[in-house]
C-alpha atoms as one frame of an Amber mdcrd trajectory, in Angstrom:
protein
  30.812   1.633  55.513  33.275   4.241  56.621  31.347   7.346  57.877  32.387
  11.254  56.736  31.191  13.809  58.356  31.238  17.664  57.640  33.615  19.810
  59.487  32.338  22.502  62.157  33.291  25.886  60.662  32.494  29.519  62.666
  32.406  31.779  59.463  31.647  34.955  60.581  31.281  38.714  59.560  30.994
  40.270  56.443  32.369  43.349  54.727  30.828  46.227  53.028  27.531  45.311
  50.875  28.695  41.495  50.991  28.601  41.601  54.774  26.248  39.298  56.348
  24.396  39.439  59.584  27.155  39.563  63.087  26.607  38.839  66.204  28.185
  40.013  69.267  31.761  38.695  69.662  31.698  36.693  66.342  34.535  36.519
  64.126  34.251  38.732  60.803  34.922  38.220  57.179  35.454  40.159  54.328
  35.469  38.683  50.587  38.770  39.658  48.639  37.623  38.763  45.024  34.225
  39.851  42.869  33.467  37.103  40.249  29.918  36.665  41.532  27.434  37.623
  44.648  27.516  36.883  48.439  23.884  37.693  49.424  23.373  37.014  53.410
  26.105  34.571  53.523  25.489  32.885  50.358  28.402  31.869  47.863  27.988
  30.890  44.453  31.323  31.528  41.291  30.065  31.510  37.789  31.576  28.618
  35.718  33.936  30.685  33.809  34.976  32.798  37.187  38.153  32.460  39.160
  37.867  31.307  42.708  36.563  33.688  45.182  38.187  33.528  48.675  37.047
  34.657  52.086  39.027  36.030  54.749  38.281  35.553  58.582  39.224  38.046
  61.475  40.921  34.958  62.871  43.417  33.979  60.429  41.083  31.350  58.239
  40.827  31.524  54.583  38.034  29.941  52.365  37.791  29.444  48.610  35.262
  28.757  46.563  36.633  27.725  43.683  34.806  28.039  40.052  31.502  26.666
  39.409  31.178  25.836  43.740  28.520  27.327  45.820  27.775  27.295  49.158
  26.531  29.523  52.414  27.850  30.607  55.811  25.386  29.129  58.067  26.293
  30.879  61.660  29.744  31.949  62.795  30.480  32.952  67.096  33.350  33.703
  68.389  34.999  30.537  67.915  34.673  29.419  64.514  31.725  28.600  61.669
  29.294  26.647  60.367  29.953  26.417  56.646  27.582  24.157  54.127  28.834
  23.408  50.705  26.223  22.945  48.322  28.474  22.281  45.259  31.068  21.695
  43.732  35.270  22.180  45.708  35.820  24.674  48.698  39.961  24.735  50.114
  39.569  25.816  53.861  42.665  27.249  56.011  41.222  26.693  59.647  43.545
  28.842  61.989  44.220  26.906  65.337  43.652  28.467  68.905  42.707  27.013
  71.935  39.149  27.252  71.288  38.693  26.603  67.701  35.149  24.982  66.811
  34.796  25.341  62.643  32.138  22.916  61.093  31.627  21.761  57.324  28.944
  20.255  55.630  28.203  18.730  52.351  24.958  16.468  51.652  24.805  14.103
  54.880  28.484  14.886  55.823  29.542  16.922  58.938  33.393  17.772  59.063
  34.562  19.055  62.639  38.263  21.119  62.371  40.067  22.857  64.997  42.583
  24.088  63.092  44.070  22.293  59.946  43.818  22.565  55.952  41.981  20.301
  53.893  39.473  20.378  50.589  36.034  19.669  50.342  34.430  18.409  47.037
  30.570  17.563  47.086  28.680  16.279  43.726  24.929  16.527  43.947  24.224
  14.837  40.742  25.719  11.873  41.835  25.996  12.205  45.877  29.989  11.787
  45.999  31.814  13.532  48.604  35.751  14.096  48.850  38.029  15.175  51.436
  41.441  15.784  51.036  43.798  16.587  54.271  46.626  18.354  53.942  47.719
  19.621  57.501  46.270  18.836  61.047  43.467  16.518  61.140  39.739  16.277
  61.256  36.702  14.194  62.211  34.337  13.300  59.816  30.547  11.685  59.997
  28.016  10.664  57.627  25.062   8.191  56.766  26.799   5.359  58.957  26.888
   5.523  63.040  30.947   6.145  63.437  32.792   8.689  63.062  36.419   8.672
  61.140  40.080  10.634  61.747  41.818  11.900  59.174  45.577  12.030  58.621
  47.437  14.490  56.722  47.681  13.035  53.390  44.694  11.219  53.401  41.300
  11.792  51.264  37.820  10.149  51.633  35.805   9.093  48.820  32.194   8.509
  49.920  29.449   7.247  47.685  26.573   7.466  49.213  24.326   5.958  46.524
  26.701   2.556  46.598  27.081   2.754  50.345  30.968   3.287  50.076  33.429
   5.178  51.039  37.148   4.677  51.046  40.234   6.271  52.502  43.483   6.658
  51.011  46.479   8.730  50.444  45.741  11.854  48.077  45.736  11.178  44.968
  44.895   7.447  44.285  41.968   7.758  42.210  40.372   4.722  43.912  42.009
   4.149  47.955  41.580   0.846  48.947  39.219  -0.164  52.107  39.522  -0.847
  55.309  42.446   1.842  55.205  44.421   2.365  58.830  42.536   5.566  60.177
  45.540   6.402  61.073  48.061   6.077  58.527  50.224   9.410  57.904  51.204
   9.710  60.836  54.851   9.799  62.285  55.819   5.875  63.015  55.531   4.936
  66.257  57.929   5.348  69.196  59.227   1.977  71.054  56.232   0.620  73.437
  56.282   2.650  76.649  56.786   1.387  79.910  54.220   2.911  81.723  50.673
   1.636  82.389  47.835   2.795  80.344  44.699   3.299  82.001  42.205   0.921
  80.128  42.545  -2.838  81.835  44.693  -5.837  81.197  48.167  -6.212  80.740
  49.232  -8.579  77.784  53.039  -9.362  76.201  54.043  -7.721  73.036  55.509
  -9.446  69.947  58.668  -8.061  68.946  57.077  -6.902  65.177  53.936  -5.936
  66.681  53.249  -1.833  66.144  50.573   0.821  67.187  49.980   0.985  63.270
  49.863  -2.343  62.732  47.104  -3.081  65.648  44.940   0.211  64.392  44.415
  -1.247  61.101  44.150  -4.694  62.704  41.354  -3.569  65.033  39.632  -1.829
  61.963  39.481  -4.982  59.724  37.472  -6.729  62.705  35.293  -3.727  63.436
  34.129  -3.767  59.587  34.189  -7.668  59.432  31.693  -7.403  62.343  34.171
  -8.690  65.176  33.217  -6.184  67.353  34.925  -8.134  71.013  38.434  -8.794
  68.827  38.860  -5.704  67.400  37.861  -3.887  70.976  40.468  -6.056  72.326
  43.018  -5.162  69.739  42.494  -1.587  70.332  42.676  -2.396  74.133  46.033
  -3.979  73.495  46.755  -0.784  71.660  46.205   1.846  74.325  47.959  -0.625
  76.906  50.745  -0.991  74.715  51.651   2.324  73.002  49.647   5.135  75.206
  51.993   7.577  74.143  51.889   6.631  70.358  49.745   9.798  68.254  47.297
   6.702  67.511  46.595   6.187  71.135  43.730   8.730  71.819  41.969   7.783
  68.189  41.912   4.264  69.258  40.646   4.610  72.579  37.912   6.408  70.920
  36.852   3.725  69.083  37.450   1.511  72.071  34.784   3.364  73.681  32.203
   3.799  70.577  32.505  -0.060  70.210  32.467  -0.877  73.883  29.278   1.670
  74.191  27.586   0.493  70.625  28.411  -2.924  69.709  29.315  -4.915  73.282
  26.875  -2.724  75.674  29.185  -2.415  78.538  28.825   1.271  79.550  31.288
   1.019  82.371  34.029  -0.382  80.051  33.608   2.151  77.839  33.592   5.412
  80.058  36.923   4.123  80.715  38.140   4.373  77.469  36.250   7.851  76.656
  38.000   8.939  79.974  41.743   7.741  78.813  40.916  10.094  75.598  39.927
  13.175  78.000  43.171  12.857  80.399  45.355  12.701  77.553  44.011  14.343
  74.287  41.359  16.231  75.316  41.905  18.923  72.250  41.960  16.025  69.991
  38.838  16.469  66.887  37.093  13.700  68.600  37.855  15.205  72.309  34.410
  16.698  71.519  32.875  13.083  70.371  34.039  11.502  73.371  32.829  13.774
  75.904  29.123  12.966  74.571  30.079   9.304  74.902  31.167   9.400  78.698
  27.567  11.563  79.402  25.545   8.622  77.428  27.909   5.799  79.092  26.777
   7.446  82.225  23.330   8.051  81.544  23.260   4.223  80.937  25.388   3.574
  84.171  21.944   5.444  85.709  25.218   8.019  87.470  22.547  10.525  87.521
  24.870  13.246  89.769  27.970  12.718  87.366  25.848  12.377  84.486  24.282
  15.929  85.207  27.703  17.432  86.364  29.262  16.829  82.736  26.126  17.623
  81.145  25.907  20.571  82.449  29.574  21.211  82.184  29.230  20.466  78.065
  26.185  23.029  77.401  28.092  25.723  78.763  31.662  24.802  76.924  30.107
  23.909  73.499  26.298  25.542  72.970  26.578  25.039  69.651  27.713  21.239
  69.558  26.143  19.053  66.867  25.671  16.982  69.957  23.765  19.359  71.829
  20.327  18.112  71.423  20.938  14.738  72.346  22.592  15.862  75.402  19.801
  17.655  76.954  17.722  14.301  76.921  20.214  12.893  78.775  20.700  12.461
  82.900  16.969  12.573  83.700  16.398  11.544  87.166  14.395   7.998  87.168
């Protein structure tokens, strides 16, 4: 099963009687439309009501659209938490260097740093949709991994069938295994340089970063775990400067970490994502990874040096609590 997770919004502020609670340094909102109440961060529009948008101090727009409700569950200086309760929300995530905006419908968390996209969320029948329009985003769910997003690609997630599918927008049932990273520009010529994540191996003339992506994923789901780490291996060799590169390097690592226990292997691959896409939406993901590849390396000085280096940069990572049990001395 493909995991979805809900995206890390900071909604903040509030304006007039329909302001809710700020903290220091947190970004602001005000509410440009009055089809129905916004008590202490709370959104709900009336079924015959237009949509009712939200407007952040740092250029991010939200709408509920009619019949939706949800709530603005902590905003900073960086960005919001936002939970969807019901029905579709559009979000406009501005992107600056420091963007952390969350999302979260049923057992979905969607992390953005700066992108547009749709959320849909159906309690009566547990169904949650994504569609991405610009930049990208991570999201988790029920399942243990974590999924990119292109622009132009939705998720469909079923959580009472155990499915979930990705697609382009539109197709009223995308097929699965779908290339995570499909929508993307196609990829350059293979580079000549070395990538950073072990052996060398020859390239067929046909063979693409695209090609090996949705390769590798077919063997993940199909429970190949050491072929499809060693397609994504021969991915990151091949192409390291393809736009795929970081995302499957990521999963080099998860797989490496998860699946084949070989810590060591792993922080290598979580480190190839740091040195060259460290802003990526799963930057965040594989920073965790290298501290619990670490913590299993029994690194205890590194461990603690990154550690201590990720409370400080991200206090309000869905990751945080984890982290703190890590890098205990023996």
């Amino acid at each position: 099963m493909l995991l979805v997770a809900a995206v890390v919004l900071v909604l903040i502020g509030a304006g007039a009687a329909l302001r809710g609670s700020r903290r220091e340094g947190a970004i602001t909102y005000v509410i440009t439309s009055d089809h129905e109440e916004a008590h202490e961060g709370y959104v709900a529009v009336r079924p015959d009501a237009g949509p009712k948008a939200l407007r952040f101090s740092d250029g991010s727009e939200v709408e509920f659209g009619t019949g939706s409700a949800g709530r603005i569950e902590s905003r900073s200086a960086h960005g919001a938490v936002v939970s969807v309760e019901r029905g579709r929300v559009s979000f406009a995530v501005e992107h600056h260097a420091d963007t952390r905006w969350s999302v979260r419908a049923g057992p979905f968390d969607v992390a953005v740093t700066g992108t547009a996209f749709d959320v849909q969320w159906t309690p009566d029948t547990d169904t949650f949709v994504l569609r991405l329009t610009a930049g990208s985003v991570v999201v988790r769910g029920p399942s243990a991994d974590a999924i990119a997003l292109r622009p132009g690609q939705q998720i469909v997630a079923r959580v009472r069938e155990s499915d979930a599918r990705v697609g382009p927008i539109g197709d009223p049932d995308p097929a699965s295994p779908a290339p995570v990273g499909s929508g993307v520009p196609e990829e350059p010529a293979p580079s000549a340089s070395a990538p950073a994540t072990g052996r060398t191996h020859a390239t067929a003339p046909s063979e693409t970063a695209r090609g090996l992506l949705a390769r590798a994923e077919s063997l993940r789901l199909a429970g190949r775990h050491e072929d499809a780490a060693a397609t994504l291996e021969r991915l990151v060799r091949t192409f390291p400067d393809d736009p795929r590169a970081g995302l499957a390097a990521y999963q080099l690592g998860r797989i490496r970490l998860g699946s084949l226990h070989d810590p060591r292997r792993a922080l290598e691959a979580f480190g190839f994502v740091l040195e060259h896409e460290p802003d990526a939406p799963f930057g965040e993901d594989a920073e965790a990874g290298r501290l619990e590849a670490a913590d299993q390396l029994g690194d205890i000085e590194k461990c603690k040096r990154w550690r201590d280096a990720f409370l400080v940069a991200r206090p309000t990572s869905t990751h945080t609590r984890q982290i703190g049990k890590l890098c205990l001395a023996p």
